[in-house]
N, C-alpha and C positions, 0 to 999 in steps of 0.2 A: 672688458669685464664690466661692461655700463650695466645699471639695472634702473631704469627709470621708473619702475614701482617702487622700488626701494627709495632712489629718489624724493618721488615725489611725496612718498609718505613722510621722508623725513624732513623734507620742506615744510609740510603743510603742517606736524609737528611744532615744528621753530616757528611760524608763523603764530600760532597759536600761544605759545609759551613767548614769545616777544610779546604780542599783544596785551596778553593778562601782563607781565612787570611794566607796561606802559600803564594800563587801568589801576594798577596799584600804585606807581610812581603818582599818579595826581590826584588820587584816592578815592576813585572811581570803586574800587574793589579793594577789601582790606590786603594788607599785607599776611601770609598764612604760608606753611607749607604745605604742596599744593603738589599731586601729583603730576607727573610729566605726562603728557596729552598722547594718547593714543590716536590713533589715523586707520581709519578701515577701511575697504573698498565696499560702497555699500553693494545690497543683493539689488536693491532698482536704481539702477544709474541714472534714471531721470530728476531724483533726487539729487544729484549730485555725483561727480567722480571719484572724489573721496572723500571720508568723513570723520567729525573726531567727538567724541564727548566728553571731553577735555570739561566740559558744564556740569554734566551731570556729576563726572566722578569728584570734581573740585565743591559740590555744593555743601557738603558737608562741613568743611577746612573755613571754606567762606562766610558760609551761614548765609548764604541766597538762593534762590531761586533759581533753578539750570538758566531758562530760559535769561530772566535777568543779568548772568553770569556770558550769556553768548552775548547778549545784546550788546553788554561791554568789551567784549572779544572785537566785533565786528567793528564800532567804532573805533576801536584802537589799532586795528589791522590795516598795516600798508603791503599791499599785494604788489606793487610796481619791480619791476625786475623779476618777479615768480613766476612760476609755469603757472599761475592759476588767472582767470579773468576775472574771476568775483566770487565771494561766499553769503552764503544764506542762512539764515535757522530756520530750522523745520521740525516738526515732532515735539517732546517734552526739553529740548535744550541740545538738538544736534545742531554741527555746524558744517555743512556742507560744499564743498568746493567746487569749482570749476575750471577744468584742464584748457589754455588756450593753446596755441599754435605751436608754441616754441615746446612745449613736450613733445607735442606729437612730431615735432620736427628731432627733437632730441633722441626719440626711437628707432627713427630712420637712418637718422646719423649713425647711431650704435653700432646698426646692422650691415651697415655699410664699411664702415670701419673695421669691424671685428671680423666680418664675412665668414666664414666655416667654424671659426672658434666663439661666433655669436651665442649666448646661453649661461658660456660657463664662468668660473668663477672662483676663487681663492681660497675659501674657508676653511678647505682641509690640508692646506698646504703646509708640508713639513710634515704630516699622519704617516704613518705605512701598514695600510691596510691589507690584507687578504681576505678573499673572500672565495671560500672551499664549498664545491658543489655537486651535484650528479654523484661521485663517489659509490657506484653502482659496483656490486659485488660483480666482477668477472666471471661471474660460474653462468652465465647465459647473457643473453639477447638484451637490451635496456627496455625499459617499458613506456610508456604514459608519466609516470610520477616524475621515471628521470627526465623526459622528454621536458614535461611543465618546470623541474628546478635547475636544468641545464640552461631555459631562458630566464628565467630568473636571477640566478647568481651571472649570467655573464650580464646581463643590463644594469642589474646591480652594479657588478663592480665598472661599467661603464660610467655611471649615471655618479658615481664615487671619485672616479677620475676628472670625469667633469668640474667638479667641487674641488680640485687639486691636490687630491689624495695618489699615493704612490702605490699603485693595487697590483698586486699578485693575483691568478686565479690557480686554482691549484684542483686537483684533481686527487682523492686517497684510494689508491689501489689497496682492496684487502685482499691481499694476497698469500694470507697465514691467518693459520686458526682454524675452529669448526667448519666455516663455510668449505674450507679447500681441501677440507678432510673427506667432508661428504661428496663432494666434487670429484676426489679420485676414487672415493671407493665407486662412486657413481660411474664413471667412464671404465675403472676397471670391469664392472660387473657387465658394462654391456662387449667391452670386448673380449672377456672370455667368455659370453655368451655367443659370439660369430664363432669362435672358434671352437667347443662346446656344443652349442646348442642350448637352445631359450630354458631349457626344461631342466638342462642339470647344472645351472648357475643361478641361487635366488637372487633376489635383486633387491639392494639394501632397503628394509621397510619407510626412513626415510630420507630416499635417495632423490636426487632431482629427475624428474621421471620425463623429462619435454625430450622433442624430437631432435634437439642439440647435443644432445647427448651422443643419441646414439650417432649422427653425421660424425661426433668428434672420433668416437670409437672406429666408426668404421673409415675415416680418415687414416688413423694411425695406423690401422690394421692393412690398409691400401699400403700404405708406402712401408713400410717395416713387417707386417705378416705376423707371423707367431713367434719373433725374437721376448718376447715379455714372458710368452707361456709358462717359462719352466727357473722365472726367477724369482725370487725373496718377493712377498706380497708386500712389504715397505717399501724397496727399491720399483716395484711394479709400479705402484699407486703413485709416486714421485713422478715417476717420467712423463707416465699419464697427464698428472695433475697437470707440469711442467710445458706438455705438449699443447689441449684444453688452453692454456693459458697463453700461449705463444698464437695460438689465433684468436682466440677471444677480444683480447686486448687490441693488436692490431684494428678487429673488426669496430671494437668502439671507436677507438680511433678516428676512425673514417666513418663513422657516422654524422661523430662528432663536429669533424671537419666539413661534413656537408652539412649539416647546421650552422653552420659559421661560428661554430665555438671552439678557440684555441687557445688552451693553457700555457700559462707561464710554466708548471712543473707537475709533474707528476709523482706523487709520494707512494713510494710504496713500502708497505706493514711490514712486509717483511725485514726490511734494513732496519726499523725499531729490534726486531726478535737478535738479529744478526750481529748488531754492534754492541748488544748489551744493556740499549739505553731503557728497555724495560725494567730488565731488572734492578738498573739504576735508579727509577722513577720510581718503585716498588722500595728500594731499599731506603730510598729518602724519606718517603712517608711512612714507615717504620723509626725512623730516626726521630724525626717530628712526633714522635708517639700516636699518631692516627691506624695504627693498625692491632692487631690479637688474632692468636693459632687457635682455629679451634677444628674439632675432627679433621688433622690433617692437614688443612688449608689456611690460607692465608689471609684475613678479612680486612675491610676497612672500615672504619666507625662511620660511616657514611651517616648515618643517623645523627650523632652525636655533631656530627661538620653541619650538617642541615639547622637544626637545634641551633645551632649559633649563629646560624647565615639569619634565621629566622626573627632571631631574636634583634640581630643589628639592622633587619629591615624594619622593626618596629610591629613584628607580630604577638598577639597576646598570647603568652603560655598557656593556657587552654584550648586557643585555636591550634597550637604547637601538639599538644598533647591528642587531639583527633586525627591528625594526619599520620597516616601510616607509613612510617620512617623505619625501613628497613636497611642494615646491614649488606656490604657487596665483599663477595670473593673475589681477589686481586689474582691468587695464586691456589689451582686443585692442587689436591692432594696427592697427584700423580705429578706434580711440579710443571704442570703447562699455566702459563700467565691465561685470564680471562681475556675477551675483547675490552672490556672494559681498562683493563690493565694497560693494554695498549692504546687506546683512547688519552687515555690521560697520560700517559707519556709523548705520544702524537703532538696533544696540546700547549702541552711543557716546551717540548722542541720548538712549536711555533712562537711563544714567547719566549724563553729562556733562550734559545738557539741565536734563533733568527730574526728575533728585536722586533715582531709586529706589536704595535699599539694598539692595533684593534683588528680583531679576528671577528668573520660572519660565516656562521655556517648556514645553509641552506637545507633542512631537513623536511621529509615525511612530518605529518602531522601526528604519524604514530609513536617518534618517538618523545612525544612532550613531557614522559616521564623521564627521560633520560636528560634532560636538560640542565636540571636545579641541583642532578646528583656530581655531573662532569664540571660543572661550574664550580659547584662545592669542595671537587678535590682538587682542583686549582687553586683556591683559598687557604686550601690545608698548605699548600705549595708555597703559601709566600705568592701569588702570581695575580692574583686579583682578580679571579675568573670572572667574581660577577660584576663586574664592571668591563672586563677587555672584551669579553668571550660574549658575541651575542648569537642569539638562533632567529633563525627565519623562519617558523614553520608554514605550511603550504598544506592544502588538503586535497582532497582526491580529486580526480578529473576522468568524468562522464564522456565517454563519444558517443555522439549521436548522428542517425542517420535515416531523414523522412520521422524526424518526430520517435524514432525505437534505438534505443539502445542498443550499440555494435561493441561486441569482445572480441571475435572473429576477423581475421583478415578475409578480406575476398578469396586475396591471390592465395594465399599460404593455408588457410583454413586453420591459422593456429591465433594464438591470443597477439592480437596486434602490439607491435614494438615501434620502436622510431622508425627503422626502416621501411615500415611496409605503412607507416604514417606518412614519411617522405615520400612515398610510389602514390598515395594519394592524393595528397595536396601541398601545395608549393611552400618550401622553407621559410618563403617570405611570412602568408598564409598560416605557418604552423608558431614561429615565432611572435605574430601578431597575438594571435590570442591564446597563446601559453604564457604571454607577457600579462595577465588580468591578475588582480589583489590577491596577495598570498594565502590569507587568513578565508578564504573563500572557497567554496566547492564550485567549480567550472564545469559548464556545458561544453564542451566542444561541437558544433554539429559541421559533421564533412562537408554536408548539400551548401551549407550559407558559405563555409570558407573558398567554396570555391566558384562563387556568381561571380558573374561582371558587371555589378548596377550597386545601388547607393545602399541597399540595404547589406550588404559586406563591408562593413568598417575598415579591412584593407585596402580593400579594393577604390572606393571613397577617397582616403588619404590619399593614395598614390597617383590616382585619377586627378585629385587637385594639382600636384606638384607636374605632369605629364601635363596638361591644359596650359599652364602657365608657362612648359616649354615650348607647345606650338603654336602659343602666341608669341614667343620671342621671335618664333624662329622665322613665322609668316612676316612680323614686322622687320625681321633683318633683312628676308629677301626683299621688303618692298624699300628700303633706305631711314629704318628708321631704328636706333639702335637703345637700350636703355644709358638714359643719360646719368651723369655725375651729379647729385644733389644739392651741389651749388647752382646748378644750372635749373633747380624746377622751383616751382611756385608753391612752395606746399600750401600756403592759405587757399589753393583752390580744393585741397581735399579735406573740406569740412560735410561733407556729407554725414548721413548716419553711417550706413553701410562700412564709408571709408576709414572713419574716426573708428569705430566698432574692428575693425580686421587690427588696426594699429595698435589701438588697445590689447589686442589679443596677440601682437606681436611682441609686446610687451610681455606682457604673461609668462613667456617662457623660461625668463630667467627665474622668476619667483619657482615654475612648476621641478625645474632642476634641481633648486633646494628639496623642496617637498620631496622629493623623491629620491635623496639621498638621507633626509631628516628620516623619512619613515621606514626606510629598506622599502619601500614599495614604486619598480618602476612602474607601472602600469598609469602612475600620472602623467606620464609621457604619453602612451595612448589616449587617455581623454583629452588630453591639449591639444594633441593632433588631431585628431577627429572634430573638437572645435574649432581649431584651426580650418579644416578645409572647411566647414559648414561656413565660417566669417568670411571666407575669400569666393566661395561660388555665392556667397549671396550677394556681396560685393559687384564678384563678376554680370550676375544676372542685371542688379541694380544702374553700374556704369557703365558706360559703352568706353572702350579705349581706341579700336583702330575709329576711327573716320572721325575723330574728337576735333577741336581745337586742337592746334602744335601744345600749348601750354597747359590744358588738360591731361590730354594725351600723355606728354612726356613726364606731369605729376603720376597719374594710374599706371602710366608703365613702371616706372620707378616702384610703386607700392608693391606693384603685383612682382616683379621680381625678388622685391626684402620680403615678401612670404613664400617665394619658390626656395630661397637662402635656408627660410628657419626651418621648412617643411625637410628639409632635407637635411639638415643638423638634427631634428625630433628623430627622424627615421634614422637615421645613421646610428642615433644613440642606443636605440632597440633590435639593432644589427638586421635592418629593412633594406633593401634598393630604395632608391627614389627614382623612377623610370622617365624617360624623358619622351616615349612614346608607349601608347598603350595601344 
């Protein structure tokens, strides 16, 4: 778990802050307190590897001049023993550093060391996180949105595990309530329409109307017939549902599974209705006084829980007072709990239950009104929502095909689902860029997912990692194997190119964090994507087979600790890394 950005920053830091108590100790620079020095990587590394402004922000405390302020830095600075060869000032009072051998030699070691576990890291060791996703109502086929937050929340909570977090993925079956209500009147209607006739059975006005439906009906009707015909339209609509649901389910399943996405557990809504714990969830926040009868029903002061969230965020009662803060039914009037109802007992379960410290859901971007109200009745809970409880939201995803907009499958002539996504183009392919920034509307276009040249960003990545194999492999057949890093010269890979790929080998531990700091993997796609861009340019730049033995055996060396991390990035995004293309 080496991180030599981390590192280095925090060397070039303590350098910096040694320095300044040396320029004060002989009164070079007053004595003051002085903020602790910051260290950046700058954007032009010609200027230096890393940098501080330790000058500028201290000029104040000082009462001098940045530049003056480095100038005594730098004479007071002994770099002997650091990763750095020498620092500069440049600009209004930056101090610029310079990375020498023994860093870059320290990243190699890392990766050589760490080998498959290269990247990750500690920081969330001892959390126990979940992270619940897809969550796609079983009453048909999964679509795009699931398709885009099924890679999401699994890279997620990969990319969380990484960071040493204890993650669950979890999956919420709603398998009770309105949706499965409509669901069976929907399957009933078309199976007493086989058995009937289209014309003297209407078909509920809003019933799920896809060709799923009817295959389910006329499934049931294949293997059982007209046993349903002549029984209680409750007990009808049950079996139905129950039947509908027994492949449905299955089929995600195996969707899923051929997405390379595999749940820790599967929740299903129903066992809330079943065990009670709704109407225990319901009855506690009645207890807690957050709720009132009114026509019949049961309401929650959702408003009033807002109103206070609002106010402890620091918002102004005016601004409080334009937002329209409505009121939510817990419980109709006919005694069936809302989804909402369920929802926040869902939630309760997962902290009150099951001891998660921190819960992410992966949602549509459509529900972002739902967000502040579910968090809210967690609060009223005692349970911290808005701090445990966070959302992901995600927005819609465009396929495109020749530049036009596809809804249609080829094969199926219906609204494209994962499935007939998968018959398209390759999981790897589909996971690559359904993994893109959450907060963003994505293009998908089929034609680019599925080239074989540089302008496919999968295809790019994998291409790097595959090259680097059949340079292994050409060198093993001829007796040359990669060596042990004791054994190479790293001082001979001062190149640009080569210093540049190391650098960028580096990188990866920082882009892990990022990427669990934001909920957003898709940092892992732009690091890879730069990664192979540093390593073919690299490649282009050195020659390895017919080198010097001592060259040689350094480039080979590199170019293997980047077939390593290329293939930890990809792993982490649930990619192959191909060993021939």
């Amino acid at each position: 778990m080496i991180n030599m950005i981390r590192n280095a920053k925090d060397q070039a830091a303590a350098l910096a802050m040694a320095a300044y108590r040396a320029a004060a100790a002989d009164g070079t620079l007053p004595q003051a307190a002085v903020p602790a020095a910051p260290v950046e990587i700058p954007k032009d590394t010609a200027n230096g590897d890393f940098t501080t402004t330790f000058a500028m922000a201290a000029a104040r405390a000082l009462r001098q001049p940045p530049r003056a302020i480095a100038q005594a830095l730098l004479d007071h600075m002994d770099l002997s023993g650091s990763y750095f060869t020498s620092a500069e000032i440049a600009g209004p009072g930056f101090l610029n550093f310079r990375l020498g051998s023994d860093w870059y030699g320290g990243v190699l070691s890392a990766v050589e060391a760490e080998g498959d576990s290269y990247g990750t890291n500690d920081g969330l060791k001892g959390k126990k996180y979940m992270v619940e996703f897809v969550s796609a109502n079983p009453t048909g086929p999964m679509h795009m949105g699931n398709a885009r937050g099924g890679v999401l929340g699994d890279t997620l909570a990969s990319v969380l595990s990484a960071c040493g977090a204890d993650v669950t993925r979890e999956f919420y079956v709603n398998d009770a309530g309105h949706q499965i209500d409509k669901f069976a009147h929907s399957i009933e209607a078309r199976y007493l329409q086989i058995i009937q006739g289209e014309d003297a059975v209407p078909f509920p006005e809003d019933g799920y109307q896809g060709v799923d439906i009817r295959e389910l009906a006329q499934a049931y009707y294949d293997q059982h017939g007209e046993e349903l015909l002549n029984v209680p339209a409750e007990e009808r609509q049950e079996k139905l549902a129950q039947f509908g649901l027994s492949v449905n389910l299955p089929r995600m399943k195996t969707d899923l599974e051929r997405y390379k996405i595999h749940y820790d557990n599967w929740f299903y809504e129903s066992s809330l209705h079943e065990s009670g714990y709704v109407a225990e969830t319901v009855d506690l926040l009645t207890e807690k006084g957050w709720t009132y009868e009114k026509d019949g029903a049961l309401w929650l002061k959702t408003a009033d829980i807002l109103r206070e969230h609002y106010r402890r965020a620091g918002k102004k009662e005016a601004d409080i007072e334009k937002l329209d803060l409505k009121d939510d039914v817990l419980r109709r009037a006919n005694g069936f709990y809302t989804y909402f109802a369920a929802d926040i007992a869902y939630h309760r379960n997962k902290f009150a239950v099951r001891g998660f410290d921190k819960v992410i859901n992966v949602w549509g971007a459509d529900h972002h009104g739902h967000v502040a109200r579910l968090k809210g009745a967690l609060d009223a809970l005692d349970l911290n929502g808005s701090e445990r409880l966070d959302i992901v939201l995600m927005q819609l995803v465009k396929l495109l095909r020749d530049g036009e907009v596809v809804r249609m499958s080829k094969r199926t002539g219906k609204a494209i689902s994962l499935h007939d996504l998968l018959d398209e183009v390759s999981v790897d392919a589909a996971r690559w860029y359904f993994n893109a920034k959450p907060d963003t509307q994505m293009e998908f276009d089929l034609g680019l997912a599925v080239r074989e040249d540089s302008e496919n960003p999968i295809y790019y990545v994998e291409y790097a990692h595959a090259r680097i194999c059949s340079l292994l492999r050409t060198l093993k057949e001829e007796g040359a194997s990669v060596p042990a890093q004791a054994d190479v010269d790293l001082s001979l890979l001062s190149g640009e190119t080569e210093q540049a790929l190391i650098k960028q080998i580096a990188q990866f531990c920082e882009e892990v964090k990022l990427a669990a700091r934001d909920y957003d993997p898709s940092h892992i796609n732009r690091y890879l994507q730069e990664l192979a861009g540093c390593f073919h340019r690299f490649y282009t730049a050195c020659r390895i087979k017919g080198e010097a033995p001592a060259v040689m055996a350094a480039r080979l060396k590199l170019a293997d600790e980047t077939r390593i991390v290329l293939k930890n990035g990809l792993r982490l995004i649930g990619v192959d890394a191909p060993e021939k293309m």
